[in-house]
C-alpha positions in Angstrom: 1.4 166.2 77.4 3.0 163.3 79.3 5.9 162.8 80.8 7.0 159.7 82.9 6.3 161.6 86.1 3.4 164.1 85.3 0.5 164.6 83.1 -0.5 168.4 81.9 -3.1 169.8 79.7 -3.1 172.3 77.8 -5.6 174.9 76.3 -4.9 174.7 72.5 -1.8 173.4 70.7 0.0 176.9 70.5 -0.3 176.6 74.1 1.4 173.1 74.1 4.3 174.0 71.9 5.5 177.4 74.0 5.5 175.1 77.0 7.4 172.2 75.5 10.1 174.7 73.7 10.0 177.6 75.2 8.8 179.9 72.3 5.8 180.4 70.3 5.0 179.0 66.4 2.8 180.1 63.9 1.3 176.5 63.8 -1.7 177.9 61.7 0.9 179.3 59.3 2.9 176.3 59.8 0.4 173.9 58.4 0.2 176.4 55.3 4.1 176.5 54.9 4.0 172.4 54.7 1.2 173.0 51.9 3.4 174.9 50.0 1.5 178.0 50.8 3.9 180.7 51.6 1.4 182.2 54.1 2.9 185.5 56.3 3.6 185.4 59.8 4.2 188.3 62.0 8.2 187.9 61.9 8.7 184.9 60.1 9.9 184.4 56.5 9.5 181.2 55.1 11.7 180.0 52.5 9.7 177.0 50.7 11.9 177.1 47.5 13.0 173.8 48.1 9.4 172.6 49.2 8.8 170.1 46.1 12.2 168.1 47.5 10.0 168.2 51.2 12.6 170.8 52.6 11.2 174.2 54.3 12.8 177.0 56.8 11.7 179.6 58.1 13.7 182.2 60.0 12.4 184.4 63.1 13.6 188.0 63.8 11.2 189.2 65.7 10.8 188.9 69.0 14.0 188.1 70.2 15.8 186.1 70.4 16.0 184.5 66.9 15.1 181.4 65.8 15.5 179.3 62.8 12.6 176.4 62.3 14.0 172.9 59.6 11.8 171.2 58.7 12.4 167.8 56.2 9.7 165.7 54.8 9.9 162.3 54.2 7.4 160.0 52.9 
């Protein structure tokens, strides 16, 4: 990752993302959910009903705190 000031490296992209927002994904999961595979994830739930329209969430309750992940896809 770069930033105007610093340069910083990271060991995997899970890694990358919990730096840059604070929190971990399931990006493995996450690349299924944009599939249209509703793949599980220790305490997610994914909600790809509107998927076809390229429209997912997915909502976090465990660990705290919560989180709720948007995602719209446009072509």
């Amino acid at each position: 990752m770069r930033t105007s000031s610093d340069t910083r490296h990271f060991d995997s992209l899970d890694a990358l993302i919990k730096h840059a927002i604070g929190t971990e994904l399931p990006v493995a999961t996450l690349f299924a959910w944009l599939a249209g595979e509703n793949l599980a994830a220790a305490g997610w739930h994914a909600d790809l009903s509107q998927h076809a329209r390229g429209r997912i969430t997915a909502q976090r309750s465990s660990p705290s705190p919560t989180a709720e992940l948007r995602l719209v896809l446009e072509d």
